[in-house]
C-alpha positions in Angstrom: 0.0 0.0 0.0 1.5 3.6 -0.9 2.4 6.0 2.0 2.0 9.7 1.4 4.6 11.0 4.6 3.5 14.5 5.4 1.1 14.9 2.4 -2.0 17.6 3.6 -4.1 15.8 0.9 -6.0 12.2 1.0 -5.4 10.6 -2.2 -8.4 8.1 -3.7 -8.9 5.5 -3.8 -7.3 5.0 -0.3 -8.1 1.0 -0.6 -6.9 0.3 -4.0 -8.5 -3.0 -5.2 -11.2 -5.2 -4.3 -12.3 -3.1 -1.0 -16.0 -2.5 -1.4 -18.8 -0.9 1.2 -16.6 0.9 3.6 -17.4 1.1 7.0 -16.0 3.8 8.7 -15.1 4.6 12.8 -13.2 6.7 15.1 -12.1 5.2 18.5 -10.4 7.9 20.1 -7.3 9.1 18.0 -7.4 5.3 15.7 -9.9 5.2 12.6 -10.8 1.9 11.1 -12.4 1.3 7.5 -14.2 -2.3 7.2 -14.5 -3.9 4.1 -16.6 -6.7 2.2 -14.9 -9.6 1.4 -17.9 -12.1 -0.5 -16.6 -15.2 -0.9 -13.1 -14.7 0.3 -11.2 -15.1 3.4 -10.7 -13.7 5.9 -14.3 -12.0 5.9 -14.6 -8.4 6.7 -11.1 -6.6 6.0 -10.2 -4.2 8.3 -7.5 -1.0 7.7 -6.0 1.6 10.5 -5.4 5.1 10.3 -4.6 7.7 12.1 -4.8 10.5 9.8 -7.0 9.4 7.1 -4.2 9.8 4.6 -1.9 6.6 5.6 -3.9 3.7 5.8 -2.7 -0.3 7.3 -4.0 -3.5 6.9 -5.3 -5.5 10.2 -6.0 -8.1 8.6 -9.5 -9.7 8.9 -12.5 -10.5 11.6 -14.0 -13.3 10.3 -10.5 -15.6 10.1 -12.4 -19.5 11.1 -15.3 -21.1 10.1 -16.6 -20.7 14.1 -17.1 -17.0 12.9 -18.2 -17.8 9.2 -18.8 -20.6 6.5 -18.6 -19.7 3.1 -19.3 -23.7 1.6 -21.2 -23.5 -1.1 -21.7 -19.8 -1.5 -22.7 -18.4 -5.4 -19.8 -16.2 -6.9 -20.0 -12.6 -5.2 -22.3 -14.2 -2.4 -20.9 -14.3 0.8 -19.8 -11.2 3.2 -21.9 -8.3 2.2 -22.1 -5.2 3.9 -20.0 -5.2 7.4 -20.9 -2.8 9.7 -18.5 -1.6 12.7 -19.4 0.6 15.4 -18.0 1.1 19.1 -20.3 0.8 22.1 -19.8 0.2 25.9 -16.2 -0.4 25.8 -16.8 -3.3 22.9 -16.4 -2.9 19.1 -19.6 -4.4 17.2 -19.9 -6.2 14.0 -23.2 -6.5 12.3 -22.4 -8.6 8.6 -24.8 -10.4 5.9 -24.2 -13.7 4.5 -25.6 -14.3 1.3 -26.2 -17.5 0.6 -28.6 -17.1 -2.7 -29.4 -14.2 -4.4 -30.3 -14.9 -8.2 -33.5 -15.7 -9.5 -35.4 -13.2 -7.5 -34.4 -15.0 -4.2 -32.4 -13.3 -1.2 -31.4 -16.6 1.3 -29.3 -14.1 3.3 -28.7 -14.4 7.3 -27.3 -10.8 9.2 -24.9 -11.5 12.4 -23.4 -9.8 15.4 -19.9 -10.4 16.2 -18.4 -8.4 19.5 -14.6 -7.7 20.5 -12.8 -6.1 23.7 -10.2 -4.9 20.7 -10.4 -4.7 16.9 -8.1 -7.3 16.8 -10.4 -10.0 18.9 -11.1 -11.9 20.2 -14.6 -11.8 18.3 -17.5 -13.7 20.1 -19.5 -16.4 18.6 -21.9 -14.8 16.0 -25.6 -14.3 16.8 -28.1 -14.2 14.4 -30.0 -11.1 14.1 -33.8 -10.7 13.1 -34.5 -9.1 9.2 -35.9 -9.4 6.4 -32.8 -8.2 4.0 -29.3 -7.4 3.7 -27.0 -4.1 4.8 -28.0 -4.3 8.2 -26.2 -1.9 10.6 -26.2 -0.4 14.1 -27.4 2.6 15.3 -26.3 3.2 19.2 -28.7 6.1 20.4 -27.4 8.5 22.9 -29.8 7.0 25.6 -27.3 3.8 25.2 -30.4 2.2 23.0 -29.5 0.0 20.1 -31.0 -0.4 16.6 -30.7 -2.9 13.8 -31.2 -0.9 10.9 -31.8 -3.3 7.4 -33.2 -3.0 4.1 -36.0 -5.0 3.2 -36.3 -7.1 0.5 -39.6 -9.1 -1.1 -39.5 -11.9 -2.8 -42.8 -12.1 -4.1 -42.5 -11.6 -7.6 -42.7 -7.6 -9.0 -41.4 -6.8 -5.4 -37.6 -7.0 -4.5 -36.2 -3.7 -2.7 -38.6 -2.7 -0.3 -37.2 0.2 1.7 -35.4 0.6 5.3 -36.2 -1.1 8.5 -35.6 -0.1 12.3 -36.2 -2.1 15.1 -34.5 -2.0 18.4 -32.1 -5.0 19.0 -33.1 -6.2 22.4 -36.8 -7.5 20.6 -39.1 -4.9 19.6 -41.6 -4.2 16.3 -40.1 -3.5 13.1 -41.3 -0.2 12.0 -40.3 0.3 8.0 -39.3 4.1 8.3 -38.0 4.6 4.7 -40.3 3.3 2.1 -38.6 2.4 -1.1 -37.4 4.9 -3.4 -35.5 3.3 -5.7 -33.0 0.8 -5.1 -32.5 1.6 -1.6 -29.6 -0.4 0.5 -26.3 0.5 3.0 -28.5 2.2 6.1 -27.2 4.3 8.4 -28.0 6.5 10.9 -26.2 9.5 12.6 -28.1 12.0 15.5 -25.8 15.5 15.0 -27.7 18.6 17.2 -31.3 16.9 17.9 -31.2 15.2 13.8 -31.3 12.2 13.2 -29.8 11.5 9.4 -30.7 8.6 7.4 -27.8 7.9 4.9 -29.0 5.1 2.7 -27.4 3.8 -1.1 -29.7 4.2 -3.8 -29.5 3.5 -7.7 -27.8 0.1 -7.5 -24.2 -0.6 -7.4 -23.5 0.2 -11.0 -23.1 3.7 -12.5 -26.1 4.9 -11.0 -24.9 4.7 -7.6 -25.6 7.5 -5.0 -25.5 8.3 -1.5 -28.7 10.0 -0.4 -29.2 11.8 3.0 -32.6 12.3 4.6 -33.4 14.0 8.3 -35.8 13.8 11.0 -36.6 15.1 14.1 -37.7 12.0 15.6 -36.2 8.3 14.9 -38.9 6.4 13.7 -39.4 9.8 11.2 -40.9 10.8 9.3 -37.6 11.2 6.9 -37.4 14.1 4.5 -34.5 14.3 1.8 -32.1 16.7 1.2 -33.6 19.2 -1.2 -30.2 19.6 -3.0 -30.3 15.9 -4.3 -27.4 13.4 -3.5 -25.1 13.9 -1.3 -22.7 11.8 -3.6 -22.4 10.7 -7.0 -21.0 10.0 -10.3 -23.8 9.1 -12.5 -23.9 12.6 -14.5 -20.3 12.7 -15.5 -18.7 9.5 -17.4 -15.1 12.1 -17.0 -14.9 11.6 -13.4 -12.1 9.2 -12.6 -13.9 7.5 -9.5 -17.1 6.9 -11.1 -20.0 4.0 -9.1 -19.5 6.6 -6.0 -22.1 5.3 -3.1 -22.6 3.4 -0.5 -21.3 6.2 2.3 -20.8 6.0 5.9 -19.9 9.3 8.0 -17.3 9.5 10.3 -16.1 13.0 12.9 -12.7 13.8 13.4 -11.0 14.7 17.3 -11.4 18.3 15.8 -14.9 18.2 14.6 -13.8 17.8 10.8 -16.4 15.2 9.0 -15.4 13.1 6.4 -17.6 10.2 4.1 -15.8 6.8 3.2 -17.7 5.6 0.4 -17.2 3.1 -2.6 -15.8 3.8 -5.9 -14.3 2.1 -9.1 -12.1 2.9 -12.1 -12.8 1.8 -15.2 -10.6 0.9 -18.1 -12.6 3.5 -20.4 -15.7 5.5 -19.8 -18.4 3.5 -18.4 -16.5 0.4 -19.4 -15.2 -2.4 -17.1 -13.8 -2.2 -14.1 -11.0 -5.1 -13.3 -9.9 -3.8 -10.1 -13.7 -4.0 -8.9 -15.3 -1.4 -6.6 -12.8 0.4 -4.2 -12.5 2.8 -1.2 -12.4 6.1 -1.2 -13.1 8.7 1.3 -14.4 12.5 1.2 -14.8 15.7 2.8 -17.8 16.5 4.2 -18.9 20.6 4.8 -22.3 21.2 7.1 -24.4 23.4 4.6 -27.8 24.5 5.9 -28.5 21.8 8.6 -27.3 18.8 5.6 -24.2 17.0 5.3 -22.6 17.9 1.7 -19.7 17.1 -0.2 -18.3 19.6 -2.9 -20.4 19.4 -5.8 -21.7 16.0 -4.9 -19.2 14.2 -6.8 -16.2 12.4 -5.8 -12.5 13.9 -6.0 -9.2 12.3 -6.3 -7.3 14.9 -3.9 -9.0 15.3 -0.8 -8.0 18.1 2.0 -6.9 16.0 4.8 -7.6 16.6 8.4 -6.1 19.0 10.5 -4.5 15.8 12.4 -0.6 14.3 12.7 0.2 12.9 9.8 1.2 9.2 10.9 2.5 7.2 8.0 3.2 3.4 8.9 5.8 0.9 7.9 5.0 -0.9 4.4 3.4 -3.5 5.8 2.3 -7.3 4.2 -1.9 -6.7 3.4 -1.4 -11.0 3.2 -3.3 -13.1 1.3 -6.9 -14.3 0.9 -7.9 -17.8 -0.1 -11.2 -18.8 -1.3 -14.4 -20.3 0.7 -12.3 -22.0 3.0 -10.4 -20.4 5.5 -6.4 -20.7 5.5 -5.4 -24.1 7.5 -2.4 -25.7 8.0 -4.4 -28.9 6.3 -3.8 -27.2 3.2 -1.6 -24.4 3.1 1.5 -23.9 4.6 3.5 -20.3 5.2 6.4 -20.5 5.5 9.3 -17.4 5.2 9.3 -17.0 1.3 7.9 -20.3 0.8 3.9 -21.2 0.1 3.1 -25.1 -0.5 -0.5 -25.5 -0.8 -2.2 -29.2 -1.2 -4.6 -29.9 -4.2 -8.3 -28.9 -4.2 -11.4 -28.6 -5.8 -11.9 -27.6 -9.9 -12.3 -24.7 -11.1 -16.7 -24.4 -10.0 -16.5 -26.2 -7.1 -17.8 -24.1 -4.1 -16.7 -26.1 -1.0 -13.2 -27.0 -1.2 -11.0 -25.0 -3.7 -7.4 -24.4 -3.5 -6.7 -21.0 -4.5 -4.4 -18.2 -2.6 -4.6 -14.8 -3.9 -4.4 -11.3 -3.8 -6.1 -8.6 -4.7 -4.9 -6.5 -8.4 -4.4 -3.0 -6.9 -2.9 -1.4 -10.2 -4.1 -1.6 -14.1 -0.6 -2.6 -15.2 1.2 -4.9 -12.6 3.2 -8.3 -12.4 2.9 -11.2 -10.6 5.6 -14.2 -10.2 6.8 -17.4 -8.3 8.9 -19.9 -8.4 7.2 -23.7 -8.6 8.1 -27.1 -7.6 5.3 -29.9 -8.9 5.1 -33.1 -10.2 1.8 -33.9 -11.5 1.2 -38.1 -11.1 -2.0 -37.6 -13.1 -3.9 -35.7 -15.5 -6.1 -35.1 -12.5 -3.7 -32.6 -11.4 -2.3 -29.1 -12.0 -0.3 -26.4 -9.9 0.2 -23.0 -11.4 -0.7 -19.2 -11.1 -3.6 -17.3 -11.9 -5.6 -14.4 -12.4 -8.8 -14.5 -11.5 -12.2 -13.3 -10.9 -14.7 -15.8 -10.0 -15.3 -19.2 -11.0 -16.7 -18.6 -14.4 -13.9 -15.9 -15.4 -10.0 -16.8 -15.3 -6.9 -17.6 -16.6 -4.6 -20.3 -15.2 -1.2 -21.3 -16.3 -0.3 -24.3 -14.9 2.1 -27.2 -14.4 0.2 -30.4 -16.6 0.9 -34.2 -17.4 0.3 -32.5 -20.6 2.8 -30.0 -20.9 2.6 -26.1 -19.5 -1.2 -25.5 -20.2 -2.5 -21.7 -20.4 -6.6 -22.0 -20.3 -9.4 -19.2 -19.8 -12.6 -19.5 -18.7 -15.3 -17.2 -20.3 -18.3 -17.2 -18.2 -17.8 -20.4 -17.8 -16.6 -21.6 -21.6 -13.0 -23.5 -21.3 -10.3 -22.5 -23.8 -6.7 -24.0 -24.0 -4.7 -21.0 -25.2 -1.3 -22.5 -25.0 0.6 -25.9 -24.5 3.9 -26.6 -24.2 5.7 -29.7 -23.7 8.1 -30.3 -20.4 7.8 -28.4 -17.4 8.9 -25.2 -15.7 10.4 -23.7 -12.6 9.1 -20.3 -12.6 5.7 -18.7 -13.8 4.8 -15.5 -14.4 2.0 -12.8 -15.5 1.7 -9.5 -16.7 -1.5 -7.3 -16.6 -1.1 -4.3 -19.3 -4.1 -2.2 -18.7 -6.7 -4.5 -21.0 -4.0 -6.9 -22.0 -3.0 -10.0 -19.9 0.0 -11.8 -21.0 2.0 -15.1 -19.2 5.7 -16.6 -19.5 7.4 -19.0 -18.2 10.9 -19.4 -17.3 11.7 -16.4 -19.2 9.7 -17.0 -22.3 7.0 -14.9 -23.0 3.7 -17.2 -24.2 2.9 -15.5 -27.4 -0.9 -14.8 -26.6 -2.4 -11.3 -25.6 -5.1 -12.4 -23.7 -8.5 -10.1 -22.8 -8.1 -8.8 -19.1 -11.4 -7.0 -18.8 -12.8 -10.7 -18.6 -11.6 -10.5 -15.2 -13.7 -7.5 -14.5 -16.8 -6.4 -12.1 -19.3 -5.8 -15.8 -18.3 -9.0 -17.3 -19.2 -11.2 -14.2 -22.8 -9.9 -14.3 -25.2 -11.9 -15.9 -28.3 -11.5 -16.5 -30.8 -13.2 -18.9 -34.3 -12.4 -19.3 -34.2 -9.9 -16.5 -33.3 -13.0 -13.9 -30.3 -12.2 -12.0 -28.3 -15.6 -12.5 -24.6 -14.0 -11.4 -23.6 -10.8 -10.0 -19.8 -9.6 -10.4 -19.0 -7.9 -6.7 -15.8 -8.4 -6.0 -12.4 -7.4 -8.1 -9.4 -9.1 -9.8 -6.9 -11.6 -8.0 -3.7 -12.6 -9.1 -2.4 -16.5 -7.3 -1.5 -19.4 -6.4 -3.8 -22.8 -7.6 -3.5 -26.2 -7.4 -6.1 -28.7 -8.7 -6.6 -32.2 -7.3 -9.5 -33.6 -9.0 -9.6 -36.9 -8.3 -8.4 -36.4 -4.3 -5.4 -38.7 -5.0 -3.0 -36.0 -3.3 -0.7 -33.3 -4.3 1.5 -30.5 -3.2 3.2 -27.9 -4.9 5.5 -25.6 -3.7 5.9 -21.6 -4.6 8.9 -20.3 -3.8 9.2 -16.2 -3.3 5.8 -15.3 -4.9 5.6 -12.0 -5.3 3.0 -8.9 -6.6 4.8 -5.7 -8.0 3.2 -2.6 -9.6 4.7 -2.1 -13.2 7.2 0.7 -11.9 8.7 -2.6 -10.4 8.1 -1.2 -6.6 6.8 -4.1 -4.4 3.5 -2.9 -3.1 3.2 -5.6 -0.8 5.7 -8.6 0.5 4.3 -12.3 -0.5 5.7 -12.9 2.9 2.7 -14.2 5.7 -0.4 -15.9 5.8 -4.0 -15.2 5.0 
């Protein structure tokens, strides 16, 4: 992650990558941005600041399956949503896991985790009441708590049915927002005798927007802020942070307010966004009793807070590993070394062996050395970028060779054989173009990297939802054991670099 040392100005996206629906808070001087994770682990990223500039990774809450299962979960189902507050000495995690979502179906449970420390340890999870995702907390100044959620209705013609309050100790759901929209990401905020509603509305897509609406009273009546949305990027294509939404308020020592919301790059306007939806964070000026950001659209360079700046030592953000946590059953850290046992194909959704990271840059390089046999054409051990399990590319270590194939929503292509073997695999993303070598020679295939992208992922046919694409691209380690006759393979100093050849983050550490 980039460090700005003594730099007055936030630069955005302060989460480069796949970090989507930011949850900001302040615990005395420390500020902590929460992150969805879908189907990856660990759920629920967490970063540290204490200056809003310089951000660290913590690594993440939900690191064992005691806290979370992911088996089985669709592509981009999963974590949605985290929610972190602070209350009575204990930080509080409020997260959705979505289980099914297509077909005009939401099988989706919300959760409460608590912590003495952001670090854990976390308490077993307790299911929440709700009848939709994006549930949050509200702690009310009398030390009452609220589970805020949308509501959604599966009854066909239904779907998005507005915002929900109820108090958390039992209580009637009262629906205080009725839907105007798409209407998702509650929260709430009471600033001198207001209480603000800040929902998402528009979808996630280019459409997105953060809307703000007041009351004097909890349960509202809400009224909206006559000036329109707080936040968005839907009426300029120019903007470089375009999808802007899903906000979340936080107040500075000073008084200072500031909006960490979502955003995402794409490779050309309104086009596809590889490095999927991204944090970003705003300032936030009190204008006539509203909260506003400069002309309700997202910046790049962002006025930081009149705090210390506090930059931190580049720092390992580690690796994720998909719908099963990281155990030493099946992968091993060790000092530059990663040996990870065989696992599922390519669509299986309960035991896949796949350790990634996220793609942070549109031109970077990934690279590690590999030790595998394959004993059967069962097997393969190799690296990859990927998106989900419809969309990726995956050079690989084969009975049959050094195999490059693609998967294009879910259509196989072999793109390259070669007989032998090798001892060290690379890739190379070039903006739109992917390319892959081994041991120094370069596989003569440009191959198409917006496959790998939020857009492409989507699918949608007849106006039934059948995939969404939520997440962002990952560049990693897989090995295949389809027939479970056991394999290892061994990857020896992996390593991610942005194309300047800087090392944004060490391979070192586990997940």
């Amino acid at each position: 992650m980039k460090i700005w040392e003594g730099d007055p100005m936030i630069r955005n996206p302060v989460l480069p990558g796949f970090h989507p629906d930011p949850s900001i808070l302040r615990v005395g001087a420390d500020y902590y941005l929460a992150t969805s994770t879908f189907e990856w682990y660990p759920g629920v990223l967490v970063h540290h600041s204490r200056d809003l500039v310089n951000w660290r990774p913590l690594g993440g809450i939900l690191t064992e399956r005691r806290l979370l299962d992911l088996s089985g979960v669709p592509d981009s189902g999963g974590v949605w949503a985290p929610d972190l507050t602070y209350a009575n000495g204990l930080f509080h995690l409020v997260y959705s896991v979505m289980d099914t979502y297509a077909h005009g179906y939401k099988d989706v449970a919300n959760y409460l985790v608590t912590a003495p420390a952001v670090e854990g340890p976390w308490s077993d999870p307790v299911r929440l009441p709700g009848r939709g995702f994006d549930a949050a907390l509200f702690h009310d100044d009398d030390g009452t708590a609220y589970l805020l959620n949308m509501v959604f209705d599966s009854r066909p013609g239904r779907g998005f049915s507005g915002i929900e309050l109820q108090p958390l100790n039992g209580g009637t759901p009262r629906l205080i927002l009725e839907n105007r929209s798409i209407t998702e990401g509650p929260h709430i905020y009471r600033v001198d005798g207001w209480y603000y509603l800040m929902v998402a509305e528009g979808g996630t897509g280019y459409e997105h927007c953060v809307s703000v609406l007041r009351s004097r009273s909890l349960e509202g009546p809400y009224e909206a802020d006559p000036a329109g949305p707080m936040l968005t990027s839907r009426h300029d294509p120019g903007l470089e942070l375009q999808k802007a939404g899903h906000g979340c308020l936080v107040r500075t020592q000073g008084g200072e307010w500031y909006l960490a919301h979502l955003a995402a790059r794409p490779y050309s306007p309104r086009g596809r966004c590889v490095l999927g939806r991204e944090s970003a964070i705003q300032r936030v000026e009190w204008q006539d009793g509203w909260p506003r950001v400069a002309g309700g659209v997202p910046a790049v360079e962002v006025p930081a807070p009149d705090l210390e700046p506090h930059p931190w030592p580049a720092e390992d953000g580690g690796w994720s590993t998909l719908r099963r946590p990281a155990s030493p059953d099946w992968v091993r850290f060790e000092d530059s070394r990663v040996t990870v046992s065989g696992g599922q194909s390519p669509y299986g959704r309960r035991a896949p062996s796949l350790v990634a990271r996220r793609v942070t840059a549109q031109r970077c390089r990934f690279g590690t050395g590999v030790t595998f046999e394959p004993g059967s054409v069962h097997q393969s051990a190799g690296i990859t970028a990927y998106y989900n399990s419809r969309n990726w590319y995956h050079l690989a270590l084969t009975t049959d060779g050094v195999v490059l194939t693609g998967s294009d929503r879910g259509a196989r292509t072999v793109h390259f054989t070669a007989a032998g073997t090798a001892s060290r695999l690379e890739l190379e993303l070039d903006g739109p173009i992917l390319r892959f070598s081994y041991d120094g020679h370069a596989i003569p295939v440009e191959l198409d990297a917006t496959i790998l992208s939020d857009e492409h992922a989507d699918e949608i046919i007849d106006g039934q939802i059948r995939s969404f694409g939520f997440t962002g691209a990952f560049v990693g380690l897989w090995v295949q054991d389809l027939a479970g006759e056991g394999c290892e393979a061994v990857f020896e100093d992996p390593a991610y670099q942005l194309a300047d050849g800087v090392a944004e983050v060490a391979a070192q550490g586990g997940a």
